[in-house]
Structure formats: C-alpha cells, structure tokens
N, C-alpha and C positions, 0 to 999 in steps of 0.2 A: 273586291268584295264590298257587297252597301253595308253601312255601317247607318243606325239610326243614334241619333245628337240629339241633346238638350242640354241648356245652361250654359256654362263656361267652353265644352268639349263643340258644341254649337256656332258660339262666337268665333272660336279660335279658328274653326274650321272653314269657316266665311273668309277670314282674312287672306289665309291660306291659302285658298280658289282665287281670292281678288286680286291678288299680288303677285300673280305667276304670268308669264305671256297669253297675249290674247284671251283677257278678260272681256266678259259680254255677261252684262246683268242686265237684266230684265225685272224691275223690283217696284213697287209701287211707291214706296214712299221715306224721303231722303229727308236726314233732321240734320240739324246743327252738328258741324264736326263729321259728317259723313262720310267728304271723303279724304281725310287724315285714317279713321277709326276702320274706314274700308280698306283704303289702296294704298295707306304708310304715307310719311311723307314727301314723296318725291312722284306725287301721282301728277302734278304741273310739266313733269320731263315725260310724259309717258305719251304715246303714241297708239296705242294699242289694246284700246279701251274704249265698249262701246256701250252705252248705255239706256234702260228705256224706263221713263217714269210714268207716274199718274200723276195731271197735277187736276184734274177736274173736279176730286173731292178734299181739296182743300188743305191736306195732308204732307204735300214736300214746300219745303222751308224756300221761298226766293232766293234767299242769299246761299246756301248751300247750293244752287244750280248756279249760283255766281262764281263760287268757287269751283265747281266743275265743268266751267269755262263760258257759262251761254252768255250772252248772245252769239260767238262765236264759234264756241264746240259743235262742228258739223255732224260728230260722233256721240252727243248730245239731244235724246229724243223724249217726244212723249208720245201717249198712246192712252187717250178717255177710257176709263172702265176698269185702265189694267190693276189688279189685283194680288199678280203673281210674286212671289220672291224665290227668284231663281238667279242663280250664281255660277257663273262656269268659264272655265278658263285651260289652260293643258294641264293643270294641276289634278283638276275633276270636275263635279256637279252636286252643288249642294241646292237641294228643292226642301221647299218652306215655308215657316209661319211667320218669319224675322225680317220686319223693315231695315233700313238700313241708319238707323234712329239708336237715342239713346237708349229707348224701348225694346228694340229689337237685337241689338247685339251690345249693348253697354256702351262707357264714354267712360274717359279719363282713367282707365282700368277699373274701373266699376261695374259688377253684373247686369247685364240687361233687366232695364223699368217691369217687363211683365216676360209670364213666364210661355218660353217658346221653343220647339221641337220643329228637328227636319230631319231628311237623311243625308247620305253621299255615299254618290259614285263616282268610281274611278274612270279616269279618262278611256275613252275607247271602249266603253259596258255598252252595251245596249240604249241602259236608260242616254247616256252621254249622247250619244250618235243622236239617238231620237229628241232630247232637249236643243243641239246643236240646229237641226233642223229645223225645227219650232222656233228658236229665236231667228234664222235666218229668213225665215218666211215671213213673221210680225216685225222683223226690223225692215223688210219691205213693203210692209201693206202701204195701202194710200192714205191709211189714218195715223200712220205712225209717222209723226214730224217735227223736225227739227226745235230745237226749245229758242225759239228768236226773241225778238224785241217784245214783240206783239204778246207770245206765249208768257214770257216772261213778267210781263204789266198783267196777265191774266192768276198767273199765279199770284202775286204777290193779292191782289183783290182778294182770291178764294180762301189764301194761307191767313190773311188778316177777319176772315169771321168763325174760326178754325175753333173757338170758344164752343161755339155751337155744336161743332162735331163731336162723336163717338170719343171715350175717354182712351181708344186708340192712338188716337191723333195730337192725343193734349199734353198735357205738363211731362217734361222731360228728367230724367234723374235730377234727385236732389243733386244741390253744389258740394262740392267739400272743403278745404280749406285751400288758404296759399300754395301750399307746399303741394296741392295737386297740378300747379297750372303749369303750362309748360304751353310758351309764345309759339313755338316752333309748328305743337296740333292745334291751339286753341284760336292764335291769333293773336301779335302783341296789341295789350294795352297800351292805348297814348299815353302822354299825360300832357295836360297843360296848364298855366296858371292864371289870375281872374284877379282885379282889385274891385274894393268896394261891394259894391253890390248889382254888377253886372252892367251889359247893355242892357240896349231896346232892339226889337227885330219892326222893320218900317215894312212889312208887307203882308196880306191879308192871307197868305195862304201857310206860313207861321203862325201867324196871331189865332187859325182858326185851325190848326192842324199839327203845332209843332208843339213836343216834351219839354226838349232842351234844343241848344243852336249854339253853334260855333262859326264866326266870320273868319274864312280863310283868305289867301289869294291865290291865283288861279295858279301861280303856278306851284302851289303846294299842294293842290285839290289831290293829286294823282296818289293811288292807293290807300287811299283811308278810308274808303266805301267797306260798307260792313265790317267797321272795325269798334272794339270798345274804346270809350276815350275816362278819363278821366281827369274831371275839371277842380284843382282844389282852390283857394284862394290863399292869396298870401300878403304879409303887409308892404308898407311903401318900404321899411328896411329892408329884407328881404328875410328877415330872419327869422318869423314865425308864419306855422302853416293852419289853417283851419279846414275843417272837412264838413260839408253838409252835410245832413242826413242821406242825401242819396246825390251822391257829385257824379254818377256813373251813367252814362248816358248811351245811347248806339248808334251810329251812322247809318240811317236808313234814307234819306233822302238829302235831294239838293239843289239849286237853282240859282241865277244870277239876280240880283237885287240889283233896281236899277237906281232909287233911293240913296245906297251908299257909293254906287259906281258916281252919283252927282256930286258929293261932297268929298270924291277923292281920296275916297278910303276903299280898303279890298271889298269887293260884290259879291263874291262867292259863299253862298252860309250853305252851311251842312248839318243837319238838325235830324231827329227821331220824329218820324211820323205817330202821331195820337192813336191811328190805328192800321197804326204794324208794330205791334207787341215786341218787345225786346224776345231776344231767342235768348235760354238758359246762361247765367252766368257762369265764368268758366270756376269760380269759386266763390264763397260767399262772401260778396261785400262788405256786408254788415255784422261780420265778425270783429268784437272787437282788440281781440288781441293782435287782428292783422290791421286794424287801422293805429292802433298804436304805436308799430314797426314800421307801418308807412309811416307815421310822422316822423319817427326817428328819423330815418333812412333820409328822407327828402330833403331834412335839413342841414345834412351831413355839406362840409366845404365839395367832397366829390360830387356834389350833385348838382353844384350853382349854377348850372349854366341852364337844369329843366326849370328851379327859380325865378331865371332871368332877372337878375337883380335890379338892371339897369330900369328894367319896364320896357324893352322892345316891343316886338310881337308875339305873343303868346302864341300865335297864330301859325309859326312857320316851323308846324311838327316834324315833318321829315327831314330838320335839320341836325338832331339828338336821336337816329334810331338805336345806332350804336350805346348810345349811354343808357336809352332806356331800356334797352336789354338789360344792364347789367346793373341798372337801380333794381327791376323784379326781381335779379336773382339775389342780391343782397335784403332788399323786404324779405323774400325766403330765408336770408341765413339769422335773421335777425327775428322773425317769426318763429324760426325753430330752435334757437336759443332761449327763449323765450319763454316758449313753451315746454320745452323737454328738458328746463334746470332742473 
C-alpha cells in the first residue's frame, strides 16, 4: 500500500529503503555525513549499493563522494541534469523531494534543513517494478559514469562556487553541541599540538591558496583526508593549553613540498583550500562551555601523550587514535557535568 511521508516519517523511511539489500539510489545531491545518515554505519562493508548523483550543478559535497568510495567505487555514478531523489532497495521505493543532505533528510538526529514530502511503495507494486526499470536503463545510459579522478576534480571546482547557488544547495543544519558528536557518523577529530607562534609554509600555492596547514610525514599522510583536525597550542612545560579563536581547520588538500624535503624535514603539508569552504561542523566550536572542557580534559595526566610533552612530532596523528577517541568522549562527560549541574 503507497503511503505519502513528510518530516521525520520521510527521513526515517529513506533509511529504511537504504539499509536493506540491494539499494540503488538515484538521487541528486549528497551533503556531508551522507552516507552514515543514508546507509548506517557499516556502508564501507557493503557490496550492494549502487548509486547515481548530479554533480554538474554544484550541489554534491567532494568529500562525501570520498567517503562513498570514488575514485574507486565502480558502483559509484553521475549523471548531468539528474534531478530525481529516488530510493529503492527490497525494502521498497521511496520517490521524492529529499536530497540526501542535512536539508533533505536531517543530520545528527536533527529534522531535515527544509521542509520535504515523498511517497513509498512496497516492493514488488507496480510503481517498484517500473522505478526498478528506470534505474536500470539510466545506470546504463552512455552519459551515466563512473565518479573517477577526473569527475571528482570537477566536482570539487562546481561544489566550491556553490555560494552562488540556489539556497537548496547552501548552508547545512545549524551545529549543536559536544554531546551531539559521535566520531564513529561524523568523523574523528584530530588533535594536535603547536608551540610559539607556528611555522612558515615555503610554497606559493599555500601562500596563495591555504587557511590553515599541517606538515606531516609521508608516512602518517594516510587517512586524514577529509578529516577535522584540531590544532591547540601548548607551553614548553607541557602544562598549560591555549585555544585560538578558530584552531579548527579541514583537510581538504595536499602536496609534497620540495623546500622542506631539502632541509630534512617531513614534505608532506596537508592544508584547507581558500576555496573549498569547510563542510558543517559536526558541533559548535565556538561554544564556550565546550572549550572549557576541552581545556580541562587535555590537560588531564591521561592525556600527556596528545600534549607531547617532550616536543616530538606533533605531526604523527595516527599514533594516538585510540586515545583520541576517548579524550572526545571524556570532553563529553566533562561538557555534561557541566552543564547539567
């Protein structure tokens, strides 16, 4: 029986489709957190997912097609023009107004940005058969291809003048607080620490293109792409922490400096592109009852080791993931003590 959805009964109802064998969406436009909010966590084990975006109008996030797998995902398509938000799986067929965005079906358990209506059918209806066919026809046309290297450098250009576009396309749910984030959909936070008053970056396409920058070495580079970091600074003791006004930065690009490769230090900088707009915070920054917990917390003995007291390398993040899981979750218990005395 079609049932027609809107609001929460809508979202819920997407997921539902997404998360069932043999999902095939055909949907125009993928935001931050996509596909956590889509296909649950465990959509990197899944096999059986095939998917068709737009990226022509500027509208699906780079990094969210990174996280659903391209340049690699052969299962992984676009298709100029496309429009549609269609959902369907052996669950049923949800057809609609809902991107797959914080707009479209909400983020962090927060109601979807604007307001949107669809229906659903059950597997095996009429409509299903005929949606089934439809996507099988347009996941073969000749214009519907793969999201590669190429496609992927193309979106990231369209997605970064996306200011311009329809307020569709634009600002994504407000942030909420600490106690909304959760590393596991969001993505952990780095952290890492800074004396003084920073480097210098010796290469012109930083100096004319980069927010913030982090010098790694190469062999730490792997999995920090599209990830938040957070850079505080700390004294030569080790025992008191300061926080800029904005220490939070995004990993949107990267490249080998040949400048530091000559003096013998790690080449690898990892920096935010000027213009590729940070995607939504997974909570608000600049809250300050959660920067006060973060001070707390960081300066705690269990944490000496993200301090690096000695002054090593601030540099070699994936040496602490374990720990820094379980500093968030403490800035959490310590935010919410806090708050809810």
């Amino acid at each position: 029986m079609a049932e027609f959805l809107f609001g929460d009964d809508l979202s819920n109802r997407i997921r539902e489709v997404a998360r069932r064998p043999d999902a095939r969406c055909a949907v125009a436009f993928w935001g931050i957190g996509a596909a956590y909010e889509v296909f649950g966590g465990e959509f990197d084990q899944r096999d059986d997912v095939k998917i068709i975006c737009d990226i022509s109008m500027g509208g699906t996030n780079p990094l969210t097609l990174r996280q659903l797998g391209a340049p690699e995902n052969n299962y992984l398509k676009y298709k100029d023009k496309l429009h549609a938000k269609t959902y369907l799986s052996e669950e049923g067929l949800v057809v609609g107004s809902a991107n797959a965005s914080s707009n479209g079906i909400g983020r962090s358990g927060r109601p979807a940005g604007l307001v949107e209506a669809g229906s659903f059918f059950p597997v095996g209806s009429p409509e299903w058969q005929e949606a089934n066919r439809w996507f099988c026809s347009l996941w073969d046309e000749e214009g519907c291809l793969k999201v590669d290297q190429q496609a992927l450098e193309r979106a990231e250009d369209l997605w970064s003048r996306r200011a311009r576009l329809p307020v569709e396309f634009q600002a994504e749910a407000p942030a909420g607080t600490v106690l909304d984030y959760d590393p596991d959909r969001d993505g952990l936070i780095l952290l890492s620490w800074y004396t003084g008053n920073g480097g210098q970056v010796h290469n012109i396409e930083v100096a004319d293109n980069g927010r913030s920058f982090l010098r790694i070495s190469d062999d730490h580079n792997n999995g920090i792409m599209g990830k938040w970091i957070c850079c505080f600074q700390t004294l030569k003791d080790g025992t008191r922490m300061a926080m800029n006004r904005n220490p939070y930065f995004f990993f949107s690009s990267d490249f080998e400096n040949e400048f530091f490769a000559g003096q013998g230090e790690d080449p690898h900088i990892v920096y935010q592109r000027i213009d590729a707009p940070m995607p939504p915070p997974p909570f608000d920054f600049d809250d300050p009852d959660f920067r006060l917990a973060f001070r707390d917390v960081i300066s705690r003995d269990d944490f000496s080791l993200l301090r690096d007291e000695d002054h090593n390398d601030p540099w070699l993040l994936i040496d602490h993931i374990d720990l820094m899981e379980k500093f968030w979750r403490a800035v959490q218990d310590a935010y919410r003590n806090a708050t809810q005395a």
